[in-house]
Backbone as JSON Lines, residues from 0, in Angstrom:
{"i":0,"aa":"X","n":[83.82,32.64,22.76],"ca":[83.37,33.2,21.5],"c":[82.44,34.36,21.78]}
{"i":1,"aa":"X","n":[82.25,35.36,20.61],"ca":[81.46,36.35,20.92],"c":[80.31,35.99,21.13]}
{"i":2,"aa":"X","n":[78.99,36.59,21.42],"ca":[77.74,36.09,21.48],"c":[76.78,36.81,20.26]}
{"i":3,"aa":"X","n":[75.73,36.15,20.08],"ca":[75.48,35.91,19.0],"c":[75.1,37.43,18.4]}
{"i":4,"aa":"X","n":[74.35,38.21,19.62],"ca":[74.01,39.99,19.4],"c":[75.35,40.86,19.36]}
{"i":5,"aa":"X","n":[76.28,40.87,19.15],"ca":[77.54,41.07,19.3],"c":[78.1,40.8,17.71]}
{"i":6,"aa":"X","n":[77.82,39.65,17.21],"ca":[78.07,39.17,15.99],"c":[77.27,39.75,14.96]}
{"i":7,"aa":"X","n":[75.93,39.76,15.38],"ca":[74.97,40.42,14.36],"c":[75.16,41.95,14.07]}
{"i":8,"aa":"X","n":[76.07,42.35,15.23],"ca":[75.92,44.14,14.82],"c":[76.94,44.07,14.85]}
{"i":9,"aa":"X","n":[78.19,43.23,14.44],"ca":[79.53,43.86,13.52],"c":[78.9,43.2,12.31]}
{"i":10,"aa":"X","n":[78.18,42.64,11.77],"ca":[77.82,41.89,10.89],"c":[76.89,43.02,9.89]}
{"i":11,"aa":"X","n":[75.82,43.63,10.78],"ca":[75.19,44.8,10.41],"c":[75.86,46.16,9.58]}
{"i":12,"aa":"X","n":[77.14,46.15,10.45],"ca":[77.65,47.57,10.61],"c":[78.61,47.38,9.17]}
{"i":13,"aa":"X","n":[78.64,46.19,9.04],"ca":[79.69,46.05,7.92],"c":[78.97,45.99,6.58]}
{"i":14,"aa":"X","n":[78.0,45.19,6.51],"ca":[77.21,45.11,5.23],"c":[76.31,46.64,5.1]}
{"i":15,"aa":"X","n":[76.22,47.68,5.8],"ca":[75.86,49.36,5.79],"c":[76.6,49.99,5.47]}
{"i":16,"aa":"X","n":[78.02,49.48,5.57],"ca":[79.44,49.97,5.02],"c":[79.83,49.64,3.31]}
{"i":17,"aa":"X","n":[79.11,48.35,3.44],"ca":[79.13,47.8,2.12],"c":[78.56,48.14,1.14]}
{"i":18,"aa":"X","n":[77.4,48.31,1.73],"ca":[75.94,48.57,0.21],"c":[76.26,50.23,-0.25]}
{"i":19,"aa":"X","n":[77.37,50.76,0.63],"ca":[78.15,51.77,-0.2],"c":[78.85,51.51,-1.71]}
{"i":20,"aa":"X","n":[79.76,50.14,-1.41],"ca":[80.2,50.42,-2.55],"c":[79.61,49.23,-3.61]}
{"i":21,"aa":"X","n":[80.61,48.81,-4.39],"ca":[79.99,47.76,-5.36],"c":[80.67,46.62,-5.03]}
{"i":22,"aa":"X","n":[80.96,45.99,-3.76],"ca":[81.13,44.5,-3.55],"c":[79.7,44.39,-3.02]}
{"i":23,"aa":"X","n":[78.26,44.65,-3.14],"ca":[77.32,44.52,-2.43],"c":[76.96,43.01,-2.76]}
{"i":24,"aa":"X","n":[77.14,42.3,-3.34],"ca":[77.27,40.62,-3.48],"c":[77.5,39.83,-2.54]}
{"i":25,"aa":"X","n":[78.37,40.43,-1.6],"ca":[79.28,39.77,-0.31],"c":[77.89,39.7,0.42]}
{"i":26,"aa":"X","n":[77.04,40.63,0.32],"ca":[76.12,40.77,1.24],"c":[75.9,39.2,2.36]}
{"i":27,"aa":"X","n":[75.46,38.76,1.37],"ca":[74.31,37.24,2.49],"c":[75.74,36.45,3.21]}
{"i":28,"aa":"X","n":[76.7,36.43,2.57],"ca":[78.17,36.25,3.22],"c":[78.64,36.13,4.12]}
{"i":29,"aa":"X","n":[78.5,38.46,4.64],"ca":[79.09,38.56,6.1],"c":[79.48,37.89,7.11]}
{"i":30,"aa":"X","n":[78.03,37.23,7.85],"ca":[77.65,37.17,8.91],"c":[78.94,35.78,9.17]}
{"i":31,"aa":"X","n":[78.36,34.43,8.04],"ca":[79.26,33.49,8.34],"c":[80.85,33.95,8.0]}
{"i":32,"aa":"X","n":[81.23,35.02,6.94],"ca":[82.57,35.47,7.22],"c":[83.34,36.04,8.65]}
{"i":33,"aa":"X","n":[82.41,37.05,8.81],"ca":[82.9,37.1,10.3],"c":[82.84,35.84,11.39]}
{"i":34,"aa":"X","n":[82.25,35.31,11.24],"ca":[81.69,34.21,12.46],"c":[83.42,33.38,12.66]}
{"i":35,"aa":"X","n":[83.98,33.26,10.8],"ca":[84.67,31.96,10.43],"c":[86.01,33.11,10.72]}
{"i":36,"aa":"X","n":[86.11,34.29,10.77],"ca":[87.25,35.12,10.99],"c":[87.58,35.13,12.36]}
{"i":37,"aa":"X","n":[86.57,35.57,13.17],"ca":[86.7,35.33,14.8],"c":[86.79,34.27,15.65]}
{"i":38,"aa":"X","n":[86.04,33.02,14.51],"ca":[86.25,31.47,15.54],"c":[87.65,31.09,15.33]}
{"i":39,"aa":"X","n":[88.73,31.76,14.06],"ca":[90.17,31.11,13.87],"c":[90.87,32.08,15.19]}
{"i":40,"aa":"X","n":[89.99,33.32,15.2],"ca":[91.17,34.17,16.54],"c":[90.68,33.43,17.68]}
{"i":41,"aa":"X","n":[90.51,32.41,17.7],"ca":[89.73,31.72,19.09],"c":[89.54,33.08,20.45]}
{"i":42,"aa":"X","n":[88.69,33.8,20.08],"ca":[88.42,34.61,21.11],"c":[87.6,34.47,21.91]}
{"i":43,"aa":"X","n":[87.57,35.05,23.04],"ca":[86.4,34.58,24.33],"c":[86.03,35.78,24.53]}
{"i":44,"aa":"X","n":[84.7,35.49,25.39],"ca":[83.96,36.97,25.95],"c":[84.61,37.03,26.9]}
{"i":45,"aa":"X","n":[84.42,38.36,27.65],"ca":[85.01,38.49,28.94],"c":[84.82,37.56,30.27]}
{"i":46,"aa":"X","n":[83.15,37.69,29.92],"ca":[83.2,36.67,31.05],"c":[83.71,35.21,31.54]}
{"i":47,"aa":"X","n":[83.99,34.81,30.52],"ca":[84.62,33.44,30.28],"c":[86.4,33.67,30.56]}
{"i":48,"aa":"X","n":[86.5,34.89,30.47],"ca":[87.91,35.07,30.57],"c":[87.96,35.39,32.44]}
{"i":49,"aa":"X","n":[87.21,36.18,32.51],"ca":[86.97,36.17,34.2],"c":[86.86,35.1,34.94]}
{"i":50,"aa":"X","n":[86.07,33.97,34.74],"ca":[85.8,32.42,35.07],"c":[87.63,32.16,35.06]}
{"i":51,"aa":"X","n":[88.29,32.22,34.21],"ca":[88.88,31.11,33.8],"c":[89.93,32.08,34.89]}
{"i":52,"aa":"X","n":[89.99,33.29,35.15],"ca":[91.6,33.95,35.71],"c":[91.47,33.57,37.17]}
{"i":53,"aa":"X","n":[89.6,33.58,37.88],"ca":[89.79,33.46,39.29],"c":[89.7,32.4,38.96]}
{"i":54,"aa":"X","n":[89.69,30.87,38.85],"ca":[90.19,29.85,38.5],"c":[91.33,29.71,38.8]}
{"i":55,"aa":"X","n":[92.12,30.14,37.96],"ca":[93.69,30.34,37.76],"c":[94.22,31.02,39.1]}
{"i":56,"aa":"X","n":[94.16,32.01,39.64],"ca":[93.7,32.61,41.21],"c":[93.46,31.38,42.41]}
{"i":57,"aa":"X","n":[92.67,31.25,41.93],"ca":[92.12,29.9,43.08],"c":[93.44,28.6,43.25]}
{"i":58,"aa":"X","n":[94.16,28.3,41.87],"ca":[94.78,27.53,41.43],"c":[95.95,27.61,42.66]}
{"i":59,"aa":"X","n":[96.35,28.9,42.21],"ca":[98.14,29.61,42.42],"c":[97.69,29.98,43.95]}
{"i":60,"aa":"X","n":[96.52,30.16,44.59],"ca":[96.7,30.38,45.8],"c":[96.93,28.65,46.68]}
{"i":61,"aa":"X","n":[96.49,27.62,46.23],"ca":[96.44,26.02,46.41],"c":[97.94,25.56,46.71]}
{"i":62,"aa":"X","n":[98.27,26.21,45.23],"ca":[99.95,25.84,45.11],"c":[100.77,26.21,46.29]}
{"i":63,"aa":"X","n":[100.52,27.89,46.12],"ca":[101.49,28.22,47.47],"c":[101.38,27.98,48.76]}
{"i":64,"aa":"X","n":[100.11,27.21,48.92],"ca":[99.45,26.42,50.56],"c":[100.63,25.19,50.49]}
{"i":65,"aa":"X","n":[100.21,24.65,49.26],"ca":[100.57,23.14,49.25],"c":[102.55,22.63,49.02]}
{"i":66,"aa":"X","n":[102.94,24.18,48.66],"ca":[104.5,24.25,48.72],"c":[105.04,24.62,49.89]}
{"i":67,"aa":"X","n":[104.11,25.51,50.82],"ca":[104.37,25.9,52.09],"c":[104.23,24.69,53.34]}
{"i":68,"aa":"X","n":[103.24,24.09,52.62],"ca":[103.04,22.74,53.73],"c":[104.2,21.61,53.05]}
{"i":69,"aa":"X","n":[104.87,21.7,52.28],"ca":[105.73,20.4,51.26],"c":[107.32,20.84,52.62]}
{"i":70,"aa":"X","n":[107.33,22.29,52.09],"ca":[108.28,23.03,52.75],"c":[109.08,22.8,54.59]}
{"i":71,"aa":"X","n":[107.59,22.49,55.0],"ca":[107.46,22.23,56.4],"c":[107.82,20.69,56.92]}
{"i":72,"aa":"X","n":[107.33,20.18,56.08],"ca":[106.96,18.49,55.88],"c":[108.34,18.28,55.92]}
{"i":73,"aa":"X","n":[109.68,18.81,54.87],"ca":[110.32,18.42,54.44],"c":[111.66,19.12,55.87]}
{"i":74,"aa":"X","n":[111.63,20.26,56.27],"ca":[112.37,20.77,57.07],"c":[111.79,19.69,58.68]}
{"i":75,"aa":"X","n":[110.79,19.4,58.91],"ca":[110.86,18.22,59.65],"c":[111.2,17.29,59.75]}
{"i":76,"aa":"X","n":[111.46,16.5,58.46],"ca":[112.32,15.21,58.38],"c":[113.46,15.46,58.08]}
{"i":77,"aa":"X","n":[114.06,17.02,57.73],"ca":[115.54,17.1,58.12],"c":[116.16,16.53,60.07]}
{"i":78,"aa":"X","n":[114.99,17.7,60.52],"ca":[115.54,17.65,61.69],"c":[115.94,16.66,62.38]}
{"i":79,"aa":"X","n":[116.78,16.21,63.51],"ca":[117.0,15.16,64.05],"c":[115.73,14.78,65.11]}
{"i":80,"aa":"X","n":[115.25,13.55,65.2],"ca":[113.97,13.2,66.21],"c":[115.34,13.41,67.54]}
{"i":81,"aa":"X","n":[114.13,13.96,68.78],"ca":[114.66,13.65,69.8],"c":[114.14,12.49,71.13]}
């Protein structure tokens, strides 16, 4: 999710946009409108998205150890013992 200074100044920028025209009512509104608009796009900050890819990185490098060693394992018990 965004963080909270991030929220307050699209929150800002919109109700300065507003008190232009005559929905200025919405005013006290905003803040939880946006909050309730961005928590349905389930969005993340970057950094949380960074966490989660070398994660994912870390993951897929495991796999291809652990298919390469499956690989080996398995071409050995083809072979005939001598």
């Amino acid at each position: 999710m965004l963080n909270a200074s991030k929220l307050d100044e699209i929150s800002s920028k919109i109700k300065d946009m507003v008190h232009k025209t005559p929905i200025t009512y919405l005013d006290k509104n905003f803040h939880a409108l946006i909050q309730g608009v961005l928590t349905k796009m389930e969005l993340v900050s970057r950094e949380e998205f960074e966490v989660q890819a070398e994660a994912l990185r870390h993951t897929r490098e495991k796999l291809v150890n652990l298919e390469a060693q499956l690989a080996k394992l398995e071409s050995l018990q083809k072979t005939p013992s001598q």
